[in-house]
C-alpha positions in Angstrom: 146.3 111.8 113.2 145.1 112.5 109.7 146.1 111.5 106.2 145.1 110.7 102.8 147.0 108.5 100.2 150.4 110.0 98.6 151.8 109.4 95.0 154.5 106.6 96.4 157.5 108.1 94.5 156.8 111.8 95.1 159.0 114.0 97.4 158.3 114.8 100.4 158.8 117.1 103.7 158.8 116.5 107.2 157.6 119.6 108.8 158.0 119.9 112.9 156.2 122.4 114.2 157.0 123.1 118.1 154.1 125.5 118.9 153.0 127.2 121.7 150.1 124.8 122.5 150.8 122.0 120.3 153.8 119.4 119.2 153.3 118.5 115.4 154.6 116.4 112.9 153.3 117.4 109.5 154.6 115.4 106.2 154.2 117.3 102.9 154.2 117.0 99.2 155.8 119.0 96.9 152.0 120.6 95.5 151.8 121.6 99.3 149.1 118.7 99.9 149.1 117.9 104.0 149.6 113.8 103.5 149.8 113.4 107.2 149.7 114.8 110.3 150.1 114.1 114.4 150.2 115.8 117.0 150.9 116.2 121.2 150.0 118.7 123.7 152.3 121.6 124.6 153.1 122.3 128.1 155.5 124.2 130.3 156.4 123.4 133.9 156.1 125.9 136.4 157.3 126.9 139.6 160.6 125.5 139.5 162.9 128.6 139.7 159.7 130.5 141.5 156.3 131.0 142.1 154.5 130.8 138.7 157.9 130.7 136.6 157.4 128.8 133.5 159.7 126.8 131.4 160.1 124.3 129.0 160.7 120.7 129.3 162.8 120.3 126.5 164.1 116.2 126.5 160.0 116.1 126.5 159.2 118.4 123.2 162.0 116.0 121.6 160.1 112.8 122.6 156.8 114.2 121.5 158.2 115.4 118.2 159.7 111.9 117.7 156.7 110.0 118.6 154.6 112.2 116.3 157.2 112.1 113.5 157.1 108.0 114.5 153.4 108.2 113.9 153.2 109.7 110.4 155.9 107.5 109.2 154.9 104.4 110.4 154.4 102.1 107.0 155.8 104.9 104.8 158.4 105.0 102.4 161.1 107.2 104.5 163.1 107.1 101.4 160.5 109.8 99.6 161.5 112.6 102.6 163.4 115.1 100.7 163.7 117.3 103.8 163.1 118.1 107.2 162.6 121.6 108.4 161.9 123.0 112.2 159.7 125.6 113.3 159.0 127.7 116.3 157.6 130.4 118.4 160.5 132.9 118.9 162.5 134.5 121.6 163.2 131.4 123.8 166.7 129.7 124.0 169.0 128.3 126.5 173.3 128.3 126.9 174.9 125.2 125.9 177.9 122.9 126.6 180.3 122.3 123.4 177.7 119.0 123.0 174.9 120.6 123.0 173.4 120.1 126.2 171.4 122.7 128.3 172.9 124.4 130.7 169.8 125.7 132.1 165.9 125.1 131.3 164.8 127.1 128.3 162.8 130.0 129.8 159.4 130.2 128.4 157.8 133.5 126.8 154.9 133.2 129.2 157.4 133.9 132.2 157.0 136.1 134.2 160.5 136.5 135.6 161.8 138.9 133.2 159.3 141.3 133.2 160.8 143.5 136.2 163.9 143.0 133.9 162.3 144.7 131.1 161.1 147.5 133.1 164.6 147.9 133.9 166.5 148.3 130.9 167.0 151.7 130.5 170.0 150.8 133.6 171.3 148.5 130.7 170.2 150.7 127.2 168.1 152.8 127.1 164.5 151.6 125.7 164.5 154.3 122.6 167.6 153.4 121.5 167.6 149.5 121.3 163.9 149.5 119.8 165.5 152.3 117.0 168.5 149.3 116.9 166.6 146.5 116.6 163.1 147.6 115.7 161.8 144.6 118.3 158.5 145.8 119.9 158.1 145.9 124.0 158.2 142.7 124.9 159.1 141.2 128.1 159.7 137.6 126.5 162.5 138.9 124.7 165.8 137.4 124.0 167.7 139.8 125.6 165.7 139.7 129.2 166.2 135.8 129.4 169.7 136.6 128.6 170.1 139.5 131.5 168.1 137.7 134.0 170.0 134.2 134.1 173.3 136.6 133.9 172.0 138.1 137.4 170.2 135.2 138.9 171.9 132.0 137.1 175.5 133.2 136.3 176.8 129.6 136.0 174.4 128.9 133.2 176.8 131.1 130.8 180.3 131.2 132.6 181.7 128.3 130.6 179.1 128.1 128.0 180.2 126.9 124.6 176.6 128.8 122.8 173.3 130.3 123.1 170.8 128.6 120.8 167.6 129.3 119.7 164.8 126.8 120.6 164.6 125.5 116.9 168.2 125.7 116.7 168.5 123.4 119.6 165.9 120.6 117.4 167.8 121.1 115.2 171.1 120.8 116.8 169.5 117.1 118.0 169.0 116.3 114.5 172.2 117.1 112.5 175.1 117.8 115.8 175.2 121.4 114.0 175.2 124.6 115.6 173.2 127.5 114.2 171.0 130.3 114.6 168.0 130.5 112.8 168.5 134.2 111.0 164.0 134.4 111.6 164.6 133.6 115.5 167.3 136.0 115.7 165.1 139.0 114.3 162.4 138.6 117.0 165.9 138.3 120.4 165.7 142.2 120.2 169.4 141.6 120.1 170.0 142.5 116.2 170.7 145.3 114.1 167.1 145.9 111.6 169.7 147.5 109.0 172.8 145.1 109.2 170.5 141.7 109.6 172.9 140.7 112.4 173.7 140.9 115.7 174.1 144.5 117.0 177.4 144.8 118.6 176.1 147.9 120.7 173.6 145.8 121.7 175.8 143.0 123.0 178.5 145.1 124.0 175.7 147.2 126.4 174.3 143.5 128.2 177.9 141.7 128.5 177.4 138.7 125.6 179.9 138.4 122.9 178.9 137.6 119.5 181.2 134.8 119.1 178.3 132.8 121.3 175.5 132.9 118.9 176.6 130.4 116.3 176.7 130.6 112.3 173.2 132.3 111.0 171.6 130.3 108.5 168.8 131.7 106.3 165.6 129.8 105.5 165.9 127.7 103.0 169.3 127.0 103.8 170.8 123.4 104.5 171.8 122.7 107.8 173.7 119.4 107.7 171.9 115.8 107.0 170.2 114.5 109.6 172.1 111.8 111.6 171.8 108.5 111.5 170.6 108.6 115.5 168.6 111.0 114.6 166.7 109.3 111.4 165.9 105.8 113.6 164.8 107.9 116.5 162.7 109.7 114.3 161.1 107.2 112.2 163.3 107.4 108.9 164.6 104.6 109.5 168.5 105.3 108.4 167.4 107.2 106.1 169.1 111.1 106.2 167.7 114.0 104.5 168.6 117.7 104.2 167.2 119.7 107.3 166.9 122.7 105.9 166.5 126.0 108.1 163.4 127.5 108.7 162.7 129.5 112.2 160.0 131.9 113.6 156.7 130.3 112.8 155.3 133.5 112.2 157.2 134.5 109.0 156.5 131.2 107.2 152.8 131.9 107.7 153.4 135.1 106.8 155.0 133.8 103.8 152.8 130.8 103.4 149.7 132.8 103.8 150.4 133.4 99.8 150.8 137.7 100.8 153.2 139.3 98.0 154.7 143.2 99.4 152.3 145.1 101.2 149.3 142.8 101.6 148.9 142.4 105.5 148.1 139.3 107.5 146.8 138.6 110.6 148.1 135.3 112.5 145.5 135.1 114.6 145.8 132.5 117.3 147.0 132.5 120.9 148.4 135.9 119.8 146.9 138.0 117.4 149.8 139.1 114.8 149.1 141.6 111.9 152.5 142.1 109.6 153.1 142.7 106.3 155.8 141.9 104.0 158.1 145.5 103.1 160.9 146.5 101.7 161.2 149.0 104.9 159.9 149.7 108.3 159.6 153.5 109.9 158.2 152.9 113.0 157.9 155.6 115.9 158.2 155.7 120.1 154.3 155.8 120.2 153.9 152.8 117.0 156.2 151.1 119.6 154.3 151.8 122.7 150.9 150.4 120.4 152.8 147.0 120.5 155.2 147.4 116.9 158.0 145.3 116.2 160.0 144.4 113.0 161.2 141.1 112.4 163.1 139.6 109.6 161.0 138.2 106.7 161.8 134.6 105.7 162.4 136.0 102.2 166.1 138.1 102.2 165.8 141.6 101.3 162.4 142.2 103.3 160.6 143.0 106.7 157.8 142.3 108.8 156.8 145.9 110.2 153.7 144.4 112.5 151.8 144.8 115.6 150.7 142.0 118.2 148.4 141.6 121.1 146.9 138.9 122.7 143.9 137.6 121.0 142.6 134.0 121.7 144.5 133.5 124.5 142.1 136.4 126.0 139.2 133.8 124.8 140.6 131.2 126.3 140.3 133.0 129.5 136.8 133.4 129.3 136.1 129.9 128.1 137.7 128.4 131.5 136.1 131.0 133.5 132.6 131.0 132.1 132.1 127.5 129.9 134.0 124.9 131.8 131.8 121.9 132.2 130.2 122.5 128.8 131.9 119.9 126.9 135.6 119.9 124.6 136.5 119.8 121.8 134.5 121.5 119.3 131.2 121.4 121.3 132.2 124.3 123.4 133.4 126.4 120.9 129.8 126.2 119.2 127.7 127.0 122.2 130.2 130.1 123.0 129.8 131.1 119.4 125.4 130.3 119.5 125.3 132.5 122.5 127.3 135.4 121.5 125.2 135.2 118.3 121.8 135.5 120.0 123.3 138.7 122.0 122.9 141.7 119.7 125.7 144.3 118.4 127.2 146.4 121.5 126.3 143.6 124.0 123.6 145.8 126.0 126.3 148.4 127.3 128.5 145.4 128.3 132.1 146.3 127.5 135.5 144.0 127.6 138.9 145.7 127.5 141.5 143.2 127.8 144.9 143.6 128.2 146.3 143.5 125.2 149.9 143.6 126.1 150.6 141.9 128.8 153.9 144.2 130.2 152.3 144.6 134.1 151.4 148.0 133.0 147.8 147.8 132.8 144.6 145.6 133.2 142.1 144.4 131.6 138.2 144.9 132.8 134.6 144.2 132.4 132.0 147.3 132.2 128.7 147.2 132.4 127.6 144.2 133.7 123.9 143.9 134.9 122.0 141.0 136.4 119.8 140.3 132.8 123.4 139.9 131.1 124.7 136.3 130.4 128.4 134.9 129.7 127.1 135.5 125.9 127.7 139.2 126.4 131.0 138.9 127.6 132.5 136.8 124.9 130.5 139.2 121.9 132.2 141.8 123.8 135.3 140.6 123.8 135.1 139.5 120.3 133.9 143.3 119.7 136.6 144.2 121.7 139.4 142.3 119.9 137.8 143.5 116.5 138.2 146.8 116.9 141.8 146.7 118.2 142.2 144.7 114.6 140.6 147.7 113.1 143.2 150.1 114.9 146.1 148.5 114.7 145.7 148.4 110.6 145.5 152.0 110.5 148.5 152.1 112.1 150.2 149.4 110.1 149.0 151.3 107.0 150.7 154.5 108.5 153.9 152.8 108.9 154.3 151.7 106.2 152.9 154.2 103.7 150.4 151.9 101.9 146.4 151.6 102.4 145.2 147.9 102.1 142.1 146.9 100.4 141.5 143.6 102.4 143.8 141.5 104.6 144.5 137.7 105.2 143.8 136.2 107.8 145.4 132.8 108.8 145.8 130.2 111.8 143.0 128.7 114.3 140.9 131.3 114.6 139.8 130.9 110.7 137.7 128.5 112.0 135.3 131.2 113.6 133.5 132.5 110.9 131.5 134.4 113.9 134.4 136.3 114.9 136.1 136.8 111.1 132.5 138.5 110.4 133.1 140.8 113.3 136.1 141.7 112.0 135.3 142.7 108.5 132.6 144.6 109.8 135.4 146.9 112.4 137.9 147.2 109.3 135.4 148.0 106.4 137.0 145.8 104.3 137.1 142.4 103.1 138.7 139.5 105.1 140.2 136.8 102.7 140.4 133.4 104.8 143.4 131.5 103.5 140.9 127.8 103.1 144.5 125.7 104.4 144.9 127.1 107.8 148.4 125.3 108.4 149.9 128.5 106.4 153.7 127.8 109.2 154.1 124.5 108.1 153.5 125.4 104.1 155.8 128.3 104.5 158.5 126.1 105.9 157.9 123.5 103.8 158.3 126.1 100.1 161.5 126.9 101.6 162.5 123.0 102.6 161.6 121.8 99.4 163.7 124.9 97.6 166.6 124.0 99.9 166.0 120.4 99.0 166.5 121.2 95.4 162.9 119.6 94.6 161.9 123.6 93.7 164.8 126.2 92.1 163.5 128.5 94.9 160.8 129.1 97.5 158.6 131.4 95.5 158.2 128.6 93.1 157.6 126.5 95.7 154.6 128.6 96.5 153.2 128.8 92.8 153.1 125.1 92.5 151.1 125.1 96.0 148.6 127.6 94.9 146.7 129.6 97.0 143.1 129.1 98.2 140.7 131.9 100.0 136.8 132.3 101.1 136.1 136.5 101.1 134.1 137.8 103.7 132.6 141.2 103.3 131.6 143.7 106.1 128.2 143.5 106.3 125.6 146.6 105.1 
């Protein structure tokens, strides 16, 4: 945990932040100034419904968001929480009884289970014709294949059901009793309509789910219920009950948080490298689709996110366990990957990585060129080569979609803390990179909204003028 000293009368939000890799607890002030924060790792459990099936432990994520919230609190006025807010990585859900309680584990979106489903739809609806529905990119983690596989594997988990909620709808059911869907989450189930902003009832009609299940959409910024009095103790309030305000999809609050006004794109770059931009429309085609598209909601109303996505430090990752375990944690290992790919010079020797970026089944990723005078140093500078110049592609294409050319982009999330890499990058895009100097861009974007919804700011885009917005540039090199 970190923190520094607040003003003891100021408002403040209680951000949780249920991540792919991490369990946070982040409190707020209204200027956007990170008071506090804890945190808890983030894991599935596999192998319960199958070989290698992942899902989440959900009763756990709730402990571990209360002990971090429990953390940050601890000697803290309670009373100066204005409002909690939830967010987290999309797609997953689970049916419910009429209390709220799972029915069945909440599928994770590393699964592999539904990806033979996926591969399948066009027996359901046909692949064209949802993505021109719903403008949702290729993804076998979608809504709708959790949805179609429990239906065909797991028919008891609906037949009696009183809901399907969202995973932040779920937290948030625990904190308020409420029932909602997050109108962010919704966007990225590949279950809504891109022009109506709800539910598409061809869409349901085509996979057997009636609308009535999905319960009342809620907009960021919009307030839920109070949290309970359960809910406040267990959470470290201490009877004290807030507003929790909606938020959603972690990705459109760092979208939104990054500080990016209409057509200035951002990369989230993290476990999965995301590059959207804020637009009035989206016009995207079978083969921008194919590339790895989607369209999601903004968190703003009125706007899109036309983006692409492929895996970025998750691909990393791989090569840090396979080729720098036993080199230390933390920090440490990060430096000596970074040292070494430094010392290896541009084009890695003839070394090439092509990973998979979109992990459907349909392709795989490889190594080329690997010679005995080579070291583990060419493979991550080819990788971060590689992953560069997919960056430098995929804005092309962005920039095609939607009609605009972009003079720099933003980049946000973990991997601003590779100044290596972010170099690489600006040198494959010819273009400045501006790095957004608070990295927690989610938990700023939720928080604009909370404290709008919370009345502490008339609205979220003032929210986000009183934060301010920091960068560093980084030019391509000459």
């Amino acid at each position: 945990m970190s923190e520094t000293q607040p003003d003891s009368t100021a408002p403040l939000v209680l951000a949780l932040d249920c991540g792919a890799t991490s369990l946070r607890a982040i409190l707020l002030t209204a200027t956007g100034e990170i008071l506090a924060h804890a945190s808890r790792p983030s894991e599935t459990r596999v192998g319960e419904d199958g070989p290698g099936f992942h899902h989440w432990d959900f009763d756990r994520i709730m402990r571990d968001l209360s002990a971090c919230s429990n953390e940050i609190l601890k000697d803290r006025d309670a009373t100066q929480v204005a409002a909690v807010t939830v967010t987290t990585f999309g797609c997953d859900g689970a049916w419910v009884d009429a209390d709220g309680s799972l029915r069945d584990p909440v599928i994770s979106w590393k699964c592999p289970r539904t990806a033979p489903v996926m591969d399948a739809i066009d027996e359901v609806i046909p692949m064209q014709r949802l993505q021109e529905i719903t403008g949702t990119g290729r993804m076998a983690f979608n809504t709708i294949y959790k949805l179609l596989w429990l239906q065909r594997n797991k028919p008891e988990a609906a037949d009696g059901a009183a809901a399907w909620m969202f995973i932040s709808s779920l937290i948030n059911h625990r904190l308020t009793g409420e029932f909602t869907t997050d109108h962010s989450m919704a966007g990225t189930s590949q279950l809504t309509d891109l022009k109506t902003g709800d539910f598409s009832p061809e869409v349901l009609a085509a996979i057997g789910v009636d609308r009535a299940m999905f319960p009342r959409m809620v907009r960021a910024g919009e307030v839920i219920a109070n949290l309970t009095k359960d809910a406040s103790h267990h959470f470290g309030l201490g009877g004290h009950c807030p507003p929790v305000v909606s938020a959603g999809h972690d990705t459109q609050f760092a979208v939104f948080g990054s500080g990016a006004e209409e057509n200035q794109p951002v990369l989230s770059s993290g476990t999965w490298e995301i590059l959207m931009v804020r637009a009035a429309t989206a016009n995207l085609s079978v083969e921008d689709f194919a590339a790895g598209a989607t369209c999601e909601f903004d968190a703003a109303k009125g706007l899109l996110n036309p983006g692409l996505q492929w895996l970025g430090s998750a691909v990393l990752e791989w090569i840090r366990e396979s080729c720098y375990r036993g080199e230390g944690t933390g920090s440490a290992v990060y430096e000596t990957m970074i040292r070494e790919a430094s010392e290896v010079p541009p084009g890695c020797e003839g070394v090439s990585f092509v990973p998979d970026f979109l992990p459907s089944g349909a392709t795989r990723g490889r190594i080329d060129g690997l010679l005995l005078g080579h070291t583990r140093g060419h493979i991550y500078r080819a990788a971060l080569e590689a992953l560069s110049a997919r960056l430098a592609d995929q804005l092309a294409r962005l920039e095609q979609v939607g009609g605009f050319s972009a003079p720099s982009i933003i980049l946000v999330g973990g991997a601003t803390r590779n100044a290596f890499w972010t170099q690489l990058r600006a040198n494959a895009i010819g273009r400045p990179i501006r790095v957004r100097t608070e990295p927690e861009t989610t938990v700023l974007g939720a928080a604009m909204f909370a404290f709008a919804g919370a009345g502490v700011h008339p609205t979220a885009e003032a929210a986000r003028d009183a934060f301010g917005a920091d960068f560093d540039e980084v030019l391509p090199a000459k």
